[in-house]
N, CA, C and O atoms as CSV, one atom per row, in Angstrom:
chain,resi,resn,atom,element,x,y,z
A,1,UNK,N,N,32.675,21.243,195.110
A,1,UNK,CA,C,33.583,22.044,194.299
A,1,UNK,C,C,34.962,22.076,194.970
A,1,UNK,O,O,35.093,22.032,196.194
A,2,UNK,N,N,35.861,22.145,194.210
A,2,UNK,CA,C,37.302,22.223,194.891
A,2,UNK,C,C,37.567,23.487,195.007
A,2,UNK,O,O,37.015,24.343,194.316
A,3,UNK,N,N,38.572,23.765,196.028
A,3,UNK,CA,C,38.859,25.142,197.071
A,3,UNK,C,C,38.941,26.463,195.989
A,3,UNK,O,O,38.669,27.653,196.150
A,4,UNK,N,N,39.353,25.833,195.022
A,4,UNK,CA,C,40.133,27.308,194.395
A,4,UNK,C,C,38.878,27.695,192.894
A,4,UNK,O,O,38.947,28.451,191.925
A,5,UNK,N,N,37.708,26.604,193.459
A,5,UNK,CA,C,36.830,26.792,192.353
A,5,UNK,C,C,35.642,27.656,192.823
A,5,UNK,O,O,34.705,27.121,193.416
A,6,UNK,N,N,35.657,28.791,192.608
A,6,UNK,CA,C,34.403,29.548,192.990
A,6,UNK,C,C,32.794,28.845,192.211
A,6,UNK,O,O,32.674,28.090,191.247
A,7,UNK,N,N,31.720,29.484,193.122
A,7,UNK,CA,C,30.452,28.878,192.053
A,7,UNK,C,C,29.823,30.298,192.066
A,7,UNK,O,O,29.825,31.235,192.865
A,8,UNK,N,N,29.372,30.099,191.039
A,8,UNK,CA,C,28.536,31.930,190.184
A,8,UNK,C,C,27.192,31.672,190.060
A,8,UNK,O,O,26.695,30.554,189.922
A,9,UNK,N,N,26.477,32.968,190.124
A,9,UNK,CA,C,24.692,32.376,189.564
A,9,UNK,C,C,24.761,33.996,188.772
A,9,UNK,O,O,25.713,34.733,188.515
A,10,UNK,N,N,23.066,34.138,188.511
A,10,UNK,CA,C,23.050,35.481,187.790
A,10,UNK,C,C,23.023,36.512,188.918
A,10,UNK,O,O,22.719,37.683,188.695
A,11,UNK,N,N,23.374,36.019,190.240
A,11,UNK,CA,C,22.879,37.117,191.211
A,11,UNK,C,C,24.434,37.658,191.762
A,11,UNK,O,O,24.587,38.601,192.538
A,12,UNK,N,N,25.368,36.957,191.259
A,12,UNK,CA,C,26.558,37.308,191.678
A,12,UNK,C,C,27.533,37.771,191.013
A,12,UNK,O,O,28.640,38.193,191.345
A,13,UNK,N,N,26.723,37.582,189.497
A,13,UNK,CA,C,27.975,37.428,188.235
A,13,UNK,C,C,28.768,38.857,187.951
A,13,UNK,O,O,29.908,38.938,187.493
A,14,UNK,N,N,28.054,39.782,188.261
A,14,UNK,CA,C,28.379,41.622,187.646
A,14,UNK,C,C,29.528,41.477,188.757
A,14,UNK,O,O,30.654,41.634,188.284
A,15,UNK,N,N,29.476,41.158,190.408
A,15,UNK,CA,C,30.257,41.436,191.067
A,15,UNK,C,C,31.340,40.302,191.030
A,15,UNK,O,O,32.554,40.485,190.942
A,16,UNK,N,N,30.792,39.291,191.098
A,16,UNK,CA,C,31.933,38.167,191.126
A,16,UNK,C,C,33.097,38.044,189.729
A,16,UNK,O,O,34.174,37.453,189.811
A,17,UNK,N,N,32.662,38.635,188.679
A,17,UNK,CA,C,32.929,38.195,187.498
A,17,UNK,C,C,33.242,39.338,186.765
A,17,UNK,O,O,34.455,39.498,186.635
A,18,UNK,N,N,32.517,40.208,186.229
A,18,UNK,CA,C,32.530,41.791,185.556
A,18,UNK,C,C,33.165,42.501,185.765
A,18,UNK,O,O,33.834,43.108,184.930
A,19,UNK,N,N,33.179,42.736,187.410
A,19,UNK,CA,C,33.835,44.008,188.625
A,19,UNK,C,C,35.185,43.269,189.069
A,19,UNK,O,O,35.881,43.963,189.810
A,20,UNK,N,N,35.697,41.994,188.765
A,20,UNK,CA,C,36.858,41.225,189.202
A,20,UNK,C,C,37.765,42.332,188.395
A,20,UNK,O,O,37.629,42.974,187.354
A,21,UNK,N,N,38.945,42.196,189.607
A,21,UNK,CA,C,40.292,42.735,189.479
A,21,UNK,C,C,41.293,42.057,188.952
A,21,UNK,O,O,42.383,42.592,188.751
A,22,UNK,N,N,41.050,40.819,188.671
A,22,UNK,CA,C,41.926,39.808,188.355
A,22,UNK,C,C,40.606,38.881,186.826
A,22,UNK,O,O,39.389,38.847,186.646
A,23,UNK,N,N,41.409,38.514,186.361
A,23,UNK,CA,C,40.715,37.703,185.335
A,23,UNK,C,C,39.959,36.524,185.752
A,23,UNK,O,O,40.348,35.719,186.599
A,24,UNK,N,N,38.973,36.473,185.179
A,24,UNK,CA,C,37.957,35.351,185.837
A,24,UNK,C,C,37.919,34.420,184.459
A,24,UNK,O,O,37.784,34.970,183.366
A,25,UNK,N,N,38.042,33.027,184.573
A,25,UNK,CA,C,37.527,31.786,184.307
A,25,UNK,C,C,36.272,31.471,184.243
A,25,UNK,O,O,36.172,30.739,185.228
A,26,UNK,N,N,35.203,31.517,183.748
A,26,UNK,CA,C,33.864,31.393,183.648
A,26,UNK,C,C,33.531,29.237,183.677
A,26,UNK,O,O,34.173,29.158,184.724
A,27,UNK,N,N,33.381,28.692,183.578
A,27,UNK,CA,C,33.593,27.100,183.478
A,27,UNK,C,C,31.108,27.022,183.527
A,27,UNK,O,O,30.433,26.729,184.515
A,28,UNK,N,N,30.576,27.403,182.113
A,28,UNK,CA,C,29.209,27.242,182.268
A,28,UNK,C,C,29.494,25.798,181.772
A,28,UNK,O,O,30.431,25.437,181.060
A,29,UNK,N,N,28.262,24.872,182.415
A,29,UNK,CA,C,28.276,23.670,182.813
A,29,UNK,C,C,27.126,23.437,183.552
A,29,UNK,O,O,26.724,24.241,184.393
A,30,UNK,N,N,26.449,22.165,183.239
A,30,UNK,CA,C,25.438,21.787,184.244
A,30,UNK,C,C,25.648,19.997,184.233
A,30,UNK,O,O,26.252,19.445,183.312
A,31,UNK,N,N,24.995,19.158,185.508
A,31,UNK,CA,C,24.991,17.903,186.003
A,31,UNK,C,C,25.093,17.294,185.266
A,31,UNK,O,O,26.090,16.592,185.098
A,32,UNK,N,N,24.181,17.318,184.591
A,32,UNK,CA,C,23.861,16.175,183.346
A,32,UNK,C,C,24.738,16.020,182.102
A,32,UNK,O,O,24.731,15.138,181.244
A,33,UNK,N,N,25.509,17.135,182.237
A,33,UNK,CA,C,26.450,16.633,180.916
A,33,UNK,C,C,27.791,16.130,181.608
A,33,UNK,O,O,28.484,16.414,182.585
A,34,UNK,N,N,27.763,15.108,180.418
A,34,UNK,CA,C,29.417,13.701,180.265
A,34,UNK,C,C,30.414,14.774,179.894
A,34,UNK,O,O,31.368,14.770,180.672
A,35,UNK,N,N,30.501,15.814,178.820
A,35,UNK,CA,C,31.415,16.559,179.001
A,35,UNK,C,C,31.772,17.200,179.744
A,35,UNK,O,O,32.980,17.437,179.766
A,36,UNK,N,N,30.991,17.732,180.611
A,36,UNK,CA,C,31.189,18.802,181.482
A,36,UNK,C,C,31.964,17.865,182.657
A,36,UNK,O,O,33.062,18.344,182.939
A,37,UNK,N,N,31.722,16.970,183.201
A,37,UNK,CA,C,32.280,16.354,184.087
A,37,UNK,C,C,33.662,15.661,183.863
A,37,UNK,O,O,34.468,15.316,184.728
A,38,UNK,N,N,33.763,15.520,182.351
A,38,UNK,CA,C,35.175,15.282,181.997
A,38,UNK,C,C,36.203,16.685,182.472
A,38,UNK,O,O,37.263,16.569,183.087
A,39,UNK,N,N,35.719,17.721,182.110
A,39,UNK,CA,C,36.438,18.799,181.832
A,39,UNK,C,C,36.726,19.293,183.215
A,39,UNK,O,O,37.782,19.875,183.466
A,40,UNK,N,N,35.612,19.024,184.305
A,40,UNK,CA,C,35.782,19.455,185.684
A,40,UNK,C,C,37.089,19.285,186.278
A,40,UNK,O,O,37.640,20.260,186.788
A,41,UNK,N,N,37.709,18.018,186.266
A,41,UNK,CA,C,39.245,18.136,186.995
A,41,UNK,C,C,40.477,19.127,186.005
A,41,UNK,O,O,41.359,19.722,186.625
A,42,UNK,N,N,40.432,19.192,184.883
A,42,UNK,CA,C,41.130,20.196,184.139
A,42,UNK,C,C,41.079,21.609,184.689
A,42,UNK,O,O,42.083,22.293,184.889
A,43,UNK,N,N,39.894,21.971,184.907
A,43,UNK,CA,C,39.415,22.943,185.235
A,43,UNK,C,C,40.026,23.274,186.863
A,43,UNK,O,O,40.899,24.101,187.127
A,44,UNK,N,N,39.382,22.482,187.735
A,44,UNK,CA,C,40.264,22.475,188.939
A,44,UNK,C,C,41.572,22.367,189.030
A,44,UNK,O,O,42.006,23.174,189.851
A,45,UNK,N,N,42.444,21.675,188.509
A,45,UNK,CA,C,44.311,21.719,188.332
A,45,UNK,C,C,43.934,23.325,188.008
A,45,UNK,O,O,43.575,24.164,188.834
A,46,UNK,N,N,44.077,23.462,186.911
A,46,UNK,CA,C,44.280,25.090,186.560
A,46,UNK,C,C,43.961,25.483,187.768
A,46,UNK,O,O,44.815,25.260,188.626
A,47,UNK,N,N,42.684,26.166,188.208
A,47,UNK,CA,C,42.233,26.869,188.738
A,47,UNK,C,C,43.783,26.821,190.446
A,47,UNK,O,O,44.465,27.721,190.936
A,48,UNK,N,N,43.692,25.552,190.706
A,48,UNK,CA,C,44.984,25.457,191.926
A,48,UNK,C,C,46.412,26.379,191.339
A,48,UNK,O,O,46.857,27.279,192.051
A,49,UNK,N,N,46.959,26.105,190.202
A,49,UNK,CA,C,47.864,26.074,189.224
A,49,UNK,C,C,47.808,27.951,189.266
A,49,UNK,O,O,48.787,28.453,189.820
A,50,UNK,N,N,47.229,28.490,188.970
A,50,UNK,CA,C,47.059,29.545,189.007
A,50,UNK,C,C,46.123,30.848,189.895
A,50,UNK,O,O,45.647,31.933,189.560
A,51,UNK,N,N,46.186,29.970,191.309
A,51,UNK,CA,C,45.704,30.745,192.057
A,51,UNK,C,C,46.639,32.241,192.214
A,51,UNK,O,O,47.800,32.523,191.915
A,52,UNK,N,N,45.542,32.995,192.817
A,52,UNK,CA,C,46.303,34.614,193.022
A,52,UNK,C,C,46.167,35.294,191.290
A,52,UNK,O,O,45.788,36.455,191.136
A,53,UNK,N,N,46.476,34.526,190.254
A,53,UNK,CA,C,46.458,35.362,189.272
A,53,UNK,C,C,45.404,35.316,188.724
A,53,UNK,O,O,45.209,36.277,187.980
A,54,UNK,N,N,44.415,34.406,188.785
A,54,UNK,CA,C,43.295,34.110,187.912
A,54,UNK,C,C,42.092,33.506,188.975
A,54,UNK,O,O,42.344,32.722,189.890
A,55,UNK,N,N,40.912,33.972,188.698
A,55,UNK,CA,C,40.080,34.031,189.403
A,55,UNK,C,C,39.145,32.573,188.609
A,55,UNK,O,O,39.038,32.795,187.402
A,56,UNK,N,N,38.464,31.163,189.035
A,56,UNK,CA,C,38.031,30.050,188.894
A,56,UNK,C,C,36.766,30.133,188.887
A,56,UNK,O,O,36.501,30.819,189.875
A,57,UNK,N,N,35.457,29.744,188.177
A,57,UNK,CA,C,34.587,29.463,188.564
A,57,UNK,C,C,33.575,28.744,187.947
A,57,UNK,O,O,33.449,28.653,186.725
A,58,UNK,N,N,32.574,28.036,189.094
A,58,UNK,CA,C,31.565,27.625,187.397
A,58,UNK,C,C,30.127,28.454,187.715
A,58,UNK,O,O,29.819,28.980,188.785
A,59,UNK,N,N,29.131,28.402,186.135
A,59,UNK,CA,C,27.898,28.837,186.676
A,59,UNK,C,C,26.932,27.717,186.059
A,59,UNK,O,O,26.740,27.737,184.843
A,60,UNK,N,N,26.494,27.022,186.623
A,60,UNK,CA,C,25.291,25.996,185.991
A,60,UNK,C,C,24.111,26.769,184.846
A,60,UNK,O,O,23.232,27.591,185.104
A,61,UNK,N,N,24.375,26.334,183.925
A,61,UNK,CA,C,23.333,27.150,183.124
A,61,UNK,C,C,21.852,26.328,183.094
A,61,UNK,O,O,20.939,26.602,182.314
A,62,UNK,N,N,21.834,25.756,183.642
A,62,UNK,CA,C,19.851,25.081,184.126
A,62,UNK,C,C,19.658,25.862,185.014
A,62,UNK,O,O,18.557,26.409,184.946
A,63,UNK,N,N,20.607,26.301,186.268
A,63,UNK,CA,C,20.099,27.537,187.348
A,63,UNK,C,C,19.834,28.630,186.771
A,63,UNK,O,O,18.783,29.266,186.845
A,64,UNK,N,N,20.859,28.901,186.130
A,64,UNK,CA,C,21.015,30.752,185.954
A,64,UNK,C,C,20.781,30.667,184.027
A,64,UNK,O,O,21.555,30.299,183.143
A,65,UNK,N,N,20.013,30.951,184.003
A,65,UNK,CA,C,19.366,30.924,182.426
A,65,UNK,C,C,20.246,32.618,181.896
A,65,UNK,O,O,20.938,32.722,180.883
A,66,UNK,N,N,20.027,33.489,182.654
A,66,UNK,CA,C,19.566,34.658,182.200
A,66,UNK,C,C,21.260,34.853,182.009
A,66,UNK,O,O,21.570,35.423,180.963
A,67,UNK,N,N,22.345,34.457,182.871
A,67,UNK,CA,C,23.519,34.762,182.408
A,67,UNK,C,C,24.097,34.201,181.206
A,67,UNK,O,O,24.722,34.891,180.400
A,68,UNK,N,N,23.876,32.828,181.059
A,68,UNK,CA,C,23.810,31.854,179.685
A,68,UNK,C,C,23.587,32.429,178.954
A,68,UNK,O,O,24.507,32.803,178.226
A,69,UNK,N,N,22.264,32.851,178.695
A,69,UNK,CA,C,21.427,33.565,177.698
A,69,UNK,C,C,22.128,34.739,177.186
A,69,UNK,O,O,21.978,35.016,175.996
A,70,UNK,N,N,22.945,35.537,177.997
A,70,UNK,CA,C,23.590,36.544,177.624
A,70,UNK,C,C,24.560,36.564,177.156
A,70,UNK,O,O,24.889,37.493,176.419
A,71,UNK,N,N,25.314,35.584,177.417
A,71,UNK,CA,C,26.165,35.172,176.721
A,71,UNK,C,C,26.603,34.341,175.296
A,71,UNK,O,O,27.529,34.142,174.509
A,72,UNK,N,N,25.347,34.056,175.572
A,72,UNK,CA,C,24.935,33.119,174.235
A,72,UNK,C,C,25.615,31.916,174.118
A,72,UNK,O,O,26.280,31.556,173.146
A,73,UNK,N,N,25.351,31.084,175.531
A,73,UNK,CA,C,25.895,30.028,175.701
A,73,UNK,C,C,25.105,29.023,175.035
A,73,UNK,O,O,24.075,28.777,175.664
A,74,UNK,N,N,25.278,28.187,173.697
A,74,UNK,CA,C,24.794,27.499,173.250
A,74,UNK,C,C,24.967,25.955,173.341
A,74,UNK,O,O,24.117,25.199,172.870
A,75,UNK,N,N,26.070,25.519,173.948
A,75,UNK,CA,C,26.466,24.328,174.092
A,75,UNK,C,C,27.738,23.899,175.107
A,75,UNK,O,O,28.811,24.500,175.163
A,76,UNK,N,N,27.485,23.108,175.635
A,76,UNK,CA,C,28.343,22.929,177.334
A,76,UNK,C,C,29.189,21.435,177.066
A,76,UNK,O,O,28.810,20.458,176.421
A,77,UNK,N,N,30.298,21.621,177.708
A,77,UNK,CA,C,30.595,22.948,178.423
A,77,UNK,C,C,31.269,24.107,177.393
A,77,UNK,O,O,31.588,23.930,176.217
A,78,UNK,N,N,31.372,25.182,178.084
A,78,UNK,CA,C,31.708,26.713,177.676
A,78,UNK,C,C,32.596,27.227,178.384
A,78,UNK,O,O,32.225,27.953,179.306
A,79,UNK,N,N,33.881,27.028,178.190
A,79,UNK,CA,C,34.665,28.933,179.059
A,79,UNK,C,C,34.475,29.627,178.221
A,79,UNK,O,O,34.251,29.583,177.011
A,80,UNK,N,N,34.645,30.712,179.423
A,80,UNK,CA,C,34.859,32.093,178.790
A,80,UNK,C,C,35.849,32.533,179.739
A,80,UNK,O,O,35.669,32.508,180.956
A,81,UNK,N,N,36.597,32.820,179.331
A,81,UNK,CA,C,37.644,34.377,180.268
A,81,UNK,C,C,37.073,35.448,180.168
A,81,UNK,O,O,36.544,35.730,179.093
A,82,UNK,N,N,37.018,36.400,181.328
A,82,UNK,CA,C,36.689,37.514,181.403
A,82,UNK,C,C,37.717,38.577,181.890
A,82,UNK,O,O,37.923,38.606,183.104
A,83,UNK,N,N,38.351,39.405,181.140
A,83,UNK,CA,C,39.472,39.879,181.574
A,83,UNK,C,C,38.905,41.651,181.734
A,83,UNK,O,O,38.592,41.982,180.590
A,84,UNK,N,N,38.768,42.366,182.310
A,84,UNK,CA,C,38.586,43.866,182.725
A,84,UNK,C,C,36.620,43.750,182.010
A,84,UNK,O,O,36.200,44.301,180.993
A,85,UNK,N,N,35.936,42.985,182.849
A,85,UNK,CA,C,34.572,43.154,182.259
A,85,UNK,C,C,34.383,42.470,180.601
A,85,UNK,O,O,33.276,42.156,180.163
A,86,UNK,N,N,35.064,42.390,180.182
A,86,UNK,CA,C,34.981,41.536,178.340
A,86,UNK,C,C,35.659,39.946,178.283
A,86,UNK,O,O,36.738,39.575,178.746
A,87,UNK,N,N,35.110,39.527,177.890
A,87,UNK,CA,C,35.274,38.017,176.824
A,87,UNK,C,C,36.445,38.487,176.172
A,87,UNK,O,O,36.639,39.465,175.449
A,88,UNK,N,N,37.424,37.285,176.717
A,88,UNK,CA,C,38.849,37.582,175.866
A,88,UNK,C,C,39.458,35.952,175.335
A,88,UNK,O,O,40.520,35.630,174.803
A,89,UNK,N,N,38.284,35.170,175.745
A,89,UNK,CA,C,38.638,34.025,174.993
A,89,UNK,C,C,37.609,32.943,175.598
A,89,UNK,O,O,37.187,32.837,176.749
A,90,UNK,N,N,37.284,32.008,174.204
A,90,UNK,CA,C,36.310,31.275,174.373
A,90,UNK,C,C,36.472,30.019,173.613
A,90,UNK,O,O,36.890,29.937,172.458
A,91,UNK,N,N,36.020,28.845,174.541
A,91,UNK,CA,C,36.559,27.501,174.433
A,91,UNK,C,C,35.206,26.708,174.659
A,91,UNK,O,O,34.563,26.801,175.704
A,92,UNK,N,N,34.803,25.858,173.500
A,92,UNK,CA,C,33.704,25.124,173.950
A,92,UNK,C,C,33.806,23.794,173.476
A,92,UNK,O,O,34.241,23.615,172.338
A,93,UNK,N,N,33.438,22.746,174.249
A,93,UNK,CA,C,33.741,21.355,174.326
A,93,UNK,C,C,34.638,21.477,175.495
A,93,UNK,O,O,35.097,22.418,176.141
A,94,UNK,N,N,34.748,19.782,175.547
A,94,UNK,CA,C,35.938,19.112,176.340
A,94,UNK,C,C,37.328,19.914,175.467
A,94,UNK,O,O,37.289,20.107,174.252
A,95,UNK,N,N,38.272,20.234,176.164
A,95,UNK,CA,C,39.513,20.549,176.093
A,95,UNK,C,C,40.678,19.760,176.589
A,95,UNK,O,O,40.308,19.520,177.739
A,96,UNK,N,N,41.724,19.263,176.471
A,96,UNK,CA,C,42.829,18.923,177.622
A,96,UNK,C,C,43.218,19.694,178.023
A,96,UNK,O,O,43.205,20.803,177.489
A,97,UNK,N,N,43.817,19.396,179.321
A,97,UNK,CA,C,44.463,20.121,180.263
A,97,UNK,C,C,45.099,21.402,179.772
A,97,UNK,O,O,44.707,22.551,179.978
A,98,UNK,N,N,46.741,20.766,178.702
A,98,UNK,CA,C,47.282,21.251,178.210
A,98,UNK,C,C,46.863,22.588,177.005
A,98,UNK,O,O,47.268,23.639,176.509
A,99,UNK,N,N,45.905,21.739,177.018
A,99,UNK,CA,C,45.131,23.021,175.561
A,99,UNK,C,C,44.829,24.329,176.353
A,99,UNK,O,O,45.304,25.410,176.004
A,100,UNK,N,N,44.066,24.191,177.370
A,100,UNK,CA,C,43.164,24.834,178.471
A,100,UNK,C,C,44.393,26.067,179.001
A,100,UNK,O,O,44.341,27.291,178.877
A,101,UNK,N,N,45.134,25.469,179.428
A,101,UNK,CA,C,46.141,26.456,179.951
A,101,UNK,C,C,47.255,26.929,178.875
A,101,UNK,O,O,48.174,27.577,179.375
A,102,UNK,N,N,47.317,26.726,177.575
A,102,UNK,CA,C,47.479,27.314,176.571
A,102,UNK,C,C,46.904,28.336,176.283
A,102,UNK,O,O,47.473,29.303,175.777
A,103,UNK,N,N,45.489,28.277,176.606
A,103,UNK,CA,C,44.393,29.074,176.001
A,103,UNK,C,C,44.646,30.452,177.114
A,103,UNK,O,O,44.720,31.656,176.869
A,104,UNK,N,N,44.724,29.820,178.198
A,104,UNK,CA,C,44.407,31.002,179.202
A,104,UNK,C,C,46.253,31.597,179.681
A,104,UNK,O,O,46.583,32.700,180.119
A,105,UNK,N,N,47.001,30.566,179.427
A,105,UNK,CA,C,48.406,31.578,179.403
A,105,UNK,C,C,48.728,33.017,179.063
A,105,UNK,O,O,49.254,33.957,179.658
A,106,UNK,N,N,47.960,32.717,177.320
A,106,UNK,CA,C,48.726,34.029,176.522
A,106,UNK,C,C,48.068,35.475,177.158
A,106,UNK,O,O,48.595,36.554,176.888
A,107,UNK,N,N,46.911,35.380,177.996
A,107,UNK,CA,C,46.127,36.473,178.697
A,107,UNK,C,C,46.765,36.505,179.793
A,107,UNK,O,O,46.824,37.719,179.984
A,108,UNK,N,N,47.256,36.051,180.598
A,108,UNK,CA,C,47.586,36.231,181.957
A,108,UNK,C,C,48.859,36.919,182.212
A,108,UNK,O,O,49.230,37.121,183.369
């Protein structure tokens, strides 16, 4: 994972993610998907791009079922922003760069 990319499971997510003071980037994703690995360096620029204001991360949804599940992650990859504990925007598929930090500008 690159520096500014945190990694999440269901055992970390309330604190890493929920309880964040700063807006969190959610990036659910697992190995085996061609999209997800497209989207990974997008994901990392941002995440560098906006360190200090925005918090990076991914959670593999083959590990952590139960956070997926709650979310109702149906198809990968998935952001979600999480801004004060809530979903404030949600992006699924491959994205470009440009789209990506469109998406997450107008919140920040």
């Amino acid at each position: 994972m690159a520096a500014n990319v945190a990694e999440f499971s269901d055992a970390s997510f309330e604190t890493d993610v929920l309880k964040s003071d700063v807006p969190v980037l959610v990036d659910f994703w697992a190995p085996w998907c061609g999209p997800c690995r497209q989207l990974a360096p997008h994901v990392e620029a941002v995440a560098g791009e906006l360190a200090g204001k925005l918090k990076v991360g991914k959670l593999n949804v083959d590990d952590n079922t139960r956070t997926a599940g709650a979310y109702q992650v149906q198809g990968i990859p998935t952001l979600l922003l999480f801004k004060g504990g809530k979903v404030e925007e949600q992006i699924v598929g491959y994205v470009s760069k440009d789209a990506l930090r469109r998406s997450l500008d107008k919140h920040l």
